[in-house]
N, C-alpha and C positions, 0 to 999 in steps of 0.2 A: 405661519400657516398651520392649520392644525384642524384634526375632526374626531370622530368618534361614533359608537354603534353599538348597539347590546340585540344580538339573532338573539330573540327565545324560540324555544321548539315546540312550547304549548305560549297560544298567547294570553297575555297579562298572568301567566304563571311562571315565567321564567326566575330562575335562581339569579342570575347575575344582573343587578344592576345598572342602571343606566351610569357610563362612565363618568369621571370628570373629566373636564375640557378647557382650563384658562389659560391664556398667553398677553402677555402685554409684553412693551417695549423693552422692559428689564427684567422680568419675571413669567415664570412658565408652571401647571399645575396639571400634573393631569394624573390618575387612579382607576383603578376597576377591583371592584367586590364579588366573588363567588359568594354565593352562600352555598353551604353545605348540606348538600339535598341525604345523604345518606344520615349523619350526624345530627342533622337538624328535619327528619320528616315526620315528626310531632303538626299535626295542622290545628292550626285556633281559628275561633270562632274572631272575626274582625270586622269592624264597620263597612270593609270592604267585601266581607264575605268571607270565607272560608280559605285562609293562608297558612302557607307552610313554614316554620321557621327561618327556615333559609333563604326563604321567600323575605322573611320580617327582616331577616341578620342584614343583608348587605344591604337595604334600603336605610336602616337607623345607620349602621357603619359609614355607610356615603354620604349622608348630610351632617353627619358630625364629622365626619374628616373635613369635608369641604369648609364647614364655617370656622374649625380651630385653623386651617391651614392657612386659611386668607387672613386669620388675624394676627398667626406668626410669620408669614412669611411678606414682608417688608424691604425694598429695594435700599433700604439707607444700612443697614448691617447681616451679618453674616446670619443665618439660620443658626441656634445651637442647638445641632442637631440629634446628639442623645436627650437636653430636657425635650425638645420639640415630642422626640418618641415617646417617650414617660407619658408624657403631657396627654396624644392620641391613645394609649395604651387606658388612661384610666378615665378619660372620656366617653370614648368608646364604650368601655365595660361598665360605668354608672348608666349609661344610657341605653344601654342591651338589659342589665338588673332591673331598671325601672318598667321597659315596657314589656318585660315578661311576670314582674309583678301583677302591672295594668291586666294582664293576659289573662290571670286566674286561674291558669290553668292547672287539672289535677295531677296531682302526681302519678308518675308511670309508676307501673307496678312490674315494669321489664326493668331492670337492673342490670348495667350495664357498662363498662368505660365508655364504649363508642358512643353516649348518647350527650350529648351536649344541650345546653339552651342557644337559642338563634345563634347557631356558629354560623362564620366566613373566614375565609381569606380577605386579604385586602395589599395592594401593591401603589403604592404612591410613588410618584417620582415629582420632586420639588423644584426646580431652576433658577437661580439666581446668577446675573452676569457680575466676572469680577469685578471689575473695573466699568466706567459709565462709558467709555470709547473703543474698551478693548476687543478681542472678540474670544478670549478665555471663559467660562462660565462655568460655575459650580451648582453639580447634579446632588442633592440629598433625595439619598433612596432610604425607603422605611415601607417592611414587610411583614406578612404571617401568614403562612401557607404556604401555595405551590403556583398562585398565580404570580406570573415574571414581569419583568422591566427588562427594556432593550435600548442600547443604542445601536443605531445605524449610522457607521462608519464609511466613506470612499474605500475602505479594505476591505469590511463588512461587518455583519452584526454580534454584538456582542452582548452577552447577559450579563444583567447586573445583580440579579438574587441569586438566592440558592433557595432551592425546593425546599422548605421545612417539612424533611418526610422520613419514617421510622427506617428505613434504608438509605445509607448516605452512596447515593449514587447520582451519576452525571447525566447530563442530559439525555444521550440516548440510549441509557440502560434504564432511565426510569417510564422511556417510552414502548419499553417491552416489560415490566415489572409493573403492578398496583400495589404496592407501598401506601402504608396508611400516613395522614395527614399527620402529624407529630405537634406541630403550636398553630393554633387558629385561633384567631378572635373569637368570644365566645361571650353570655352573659353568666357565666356558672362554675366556669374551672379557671385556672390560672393558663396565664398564655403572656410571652413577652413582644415588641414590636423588634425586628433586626431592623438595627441602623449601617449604613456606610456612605461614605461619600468621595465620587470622582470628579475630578478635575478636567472640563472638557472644550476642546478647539474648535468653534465654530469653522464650514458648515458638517453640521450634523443633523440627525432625527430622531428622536425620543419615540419609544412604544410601550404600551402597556394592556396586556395580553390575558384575559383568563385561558386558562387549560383546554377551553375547547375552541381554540384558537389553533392550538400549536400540537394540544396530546392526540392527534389524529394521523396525524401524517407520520411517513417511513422516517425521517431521519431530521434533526434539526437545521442540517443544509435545505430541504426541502420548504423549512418556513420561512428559511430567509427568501428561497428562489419566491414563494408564493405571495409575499410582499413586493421585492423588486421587479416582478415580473409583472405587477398589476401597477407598479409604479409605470412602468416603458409604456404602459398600454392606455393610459391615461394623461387628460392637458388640464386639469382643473383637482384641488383637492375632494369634491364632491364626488370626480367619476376614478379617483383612486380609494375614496372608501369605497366605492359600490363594488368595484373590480374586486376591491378583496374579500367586503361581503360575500362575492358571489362564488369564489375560492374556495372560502371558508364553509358554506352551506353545505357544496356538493360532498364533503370530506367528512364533516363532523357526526360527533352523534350526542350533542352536550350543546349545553347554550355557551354564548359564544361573545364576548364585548371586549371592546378594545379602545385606546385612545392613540392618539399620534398628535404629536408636536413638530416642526420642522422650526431649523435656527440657521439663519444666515446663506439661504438660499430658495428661490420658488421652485416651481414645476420647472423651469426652462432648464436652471441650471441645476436641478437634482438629477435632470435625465441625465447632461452631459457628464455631472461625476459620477454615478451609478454603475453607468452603461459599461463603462469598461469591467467594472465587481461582477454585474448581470452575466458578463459573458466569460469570466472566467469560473464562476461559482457555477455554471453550467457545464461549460468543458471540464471542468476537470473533478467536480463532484456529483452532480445530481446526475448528468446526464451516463457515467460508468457504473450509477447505482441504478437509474433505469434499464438501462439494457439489461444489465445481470437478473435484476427483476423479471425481465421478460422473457428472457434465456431461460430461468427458473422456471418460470409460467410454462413453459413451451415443452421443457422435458417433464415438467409434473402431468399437461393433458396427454403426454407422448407415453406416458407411464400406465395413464389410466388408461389409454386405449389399449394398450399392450398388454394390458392386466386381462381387459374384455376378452382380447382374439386369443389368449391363451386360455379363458376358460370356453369359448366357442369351440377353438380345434378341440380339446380335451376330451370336451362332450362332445362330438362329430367323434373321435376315434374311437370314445368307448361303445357310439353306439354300435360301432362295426365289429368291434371285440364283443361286445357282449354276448350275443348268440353261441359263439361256440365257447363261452367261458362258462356259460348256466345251462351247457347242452343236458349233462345229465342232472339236473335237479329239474329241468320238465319232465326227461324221462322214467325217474323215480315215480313223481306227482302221476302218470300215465298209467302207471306197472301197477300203483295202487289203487288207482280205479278202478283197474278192471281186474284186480283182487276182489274189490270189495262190490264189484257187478256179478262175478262165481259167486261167491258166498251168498250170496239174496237169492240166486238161483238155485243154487243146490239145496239150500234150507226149505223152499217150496216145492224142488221136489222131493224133500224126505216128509216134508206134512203129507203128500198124493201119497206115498207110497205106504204112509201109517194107516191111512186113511180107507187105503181098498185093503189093507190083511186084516182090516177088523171084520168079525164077524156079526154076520146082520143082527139087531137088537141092541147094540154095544154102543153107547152114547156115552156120550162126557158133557161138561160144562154143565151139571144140573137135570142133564137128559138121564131116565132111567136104565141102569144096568141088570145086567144079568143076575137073578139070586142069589146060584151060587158065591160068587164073585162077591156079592155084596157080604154074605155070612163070611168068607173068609178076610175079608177085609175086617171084621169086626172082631173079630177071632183074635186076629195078629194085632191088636190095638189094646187087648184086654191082656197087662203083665200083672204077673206076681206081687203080692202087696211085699213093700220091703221090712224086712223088720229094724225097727230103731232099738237098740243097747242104751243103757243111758252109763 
């Protein structure tokens, strides 16, 4: 049983790929490509119109994975799974070189480490049964980046990469941290594939997850609950992708595609071994990180109200202290009013009073004066010439 889906958030411009999805009786294949929308947002000119690298990276990445994969991975011998890696490593990258050749495009004149040609991540997980009757099987995992591979356990789910990111930190430190991408597929810089491979019991369930899957949520107990939980709630593998689809939407802010495989049990019996992980990954993790969550929430609006009605009362008391704190700076502002209302007064009555001891004929501002008065004003204006020494 198996399915698959790639949310983009702008349509037919989504960075992630449409997944892979093969299963057959002895053999299982499934993958998802991020392209690297920061890395890769160089846009070309395309038969299809106007695409982004990232846009180009994980669409060449996914059809060269898929058609080398089908033609190494054969139910009569074991995968050798470091050539295998090699082998995707320079496939890939001849075929990322050629259609950025095709591309034409000009050279940037931003200069840069972070800027790559059509970068991705890419996250394959390969399946092969050991034995033709057993129910052991061998997982060949082969990576680059930060998109994951999971299995889901009756215990519960376990990772199988590790984030290729310039900070080596574990799942839910890198989900509070943006750590830059460290080895990604690319047409233009060196990058290697990680290989490893486990040994696995059927039943199980294979996943394969880009970033905006899983880097959304509070905690990685949370992805597992948002998987299992959409598991319980669904009778068909069609209406458990849609359940997780629709998980996934409400939460993300990144495009979003995933694949799932299921080995050695359907819907009926996934519920009944699930169920019992479902309800203890609940009690006893998501659900004491919920509550504190909300407890948190609760005292943070409790804060911000408390913040309000202390600047409310503050202002309510100052307004009642204010008056007698600024009493005498109005009565200063008062006292020199009516200083400077005497003075406008007094000054007009000393012009009246200039005014009546003049004697009649006596003008000013141009009006004619008295003879005398005027000889002696001329008188006192005419000095002594000085003598200059030399």
């Amino acid at each position: 049983m198996s399915f698959g889906f790639n949310l983009g958030k702008i349509a037919d411009h989504g960075e992630d790929s449409d997944p892979i999805v093969r299963d057959g009786p002895d053999l299982a294949l499934l993958a998802v490509f991020d392209g690297m929308g920061g890395a890769g947002g160089t846009v070309y000119e395309t038969e299809d119109g106007p695409r982004s690298g990232a846009y180009l990276a994980s669409r060449i990445a996914r059809d060269v994975v898929e058609q080398r994969m089908l033609e190494l991975l054969v139910p009569d011998w074991n995968l050798n799974g470091d050539a295998a890696a090699e082998d995707l490593r320079r496939s890939v990258q001849q075929a990322l070189a050629r259609r950025l050749a095709e591309l034409k495009a000009p050279p940037s004149r931003l200069r840069s480490k972070l800027l790559r040609g059509l970068p991705t991540t890419m996250t394959v997980l390969a399946l092969q049964r050991a034995s033709r009757t057993g129910s052991t099987w061998l997982c060949h995992i082969f990576w680059a980046g930060d998109s994951r591979g999971y299995v889901f356990q009756p215990d519960g789910a376990h990772q199988l990469t590790v984030d290729d990111l310039r900070d080596a930190n574990d799942a839910m430190a890198n989900l509070r941290s943006d750590s830059l991408v460290s080895n990604a597929v690319s047409a233009d810089t060196e990058f290697h594939i990680n290989y490893r491979r486990v040994q696995l019991q059927a039943p199980f369930f294979l996943l394969c997850a880009t970033d905006g899957c899983f880097g959304y949520l509070p905690t990685p107990m949370h992805f597992e609950r948002l998987v299992l939980s959409a598991l319980t709630e669904a009778r068909t593998a069609d209406a458990w992708s849609r359940a997780i689809q629709s998980e996934v939407t409400a939460v993300t802010g990144d495009d979003a595609a995933m694949s799932v495989v299921s080995v050695g049990a359907g819907m009926k019996e996934l519920h009944r071994l699930y169920a019992p992980r479902f309800a203890e990954l609940e009690d006893q993790f998501t659900n004491p990180i919920d509550d504190l969550a909300r407890s948190t929430q609760r005292a943070e609006d409790e804060l911000t109200a408390q913040r309000q009605r202390q600047l409310d009362q503050t202002q309510a008391l100052w307004a009642r202290y204010q008056p007698g704190y600024e009493r005498h700076l109005h009565t200063v502002d008062a006292a020199q009013d009516e200083d400077e209302s005497d003075d406008l007064e007094l000054t007009s009555a000393n012009r009246d009073d200039r005014a009546q001891a003049r004697p009649a004929g006596d003008h000013t501002n141009g009006r004619p004066t008295d003879a005398a008065d005027t000889a002696d004003a001329v008188e006192t204006a005419v000095e002594e010439p000085t003598e200059v020494t030399s």
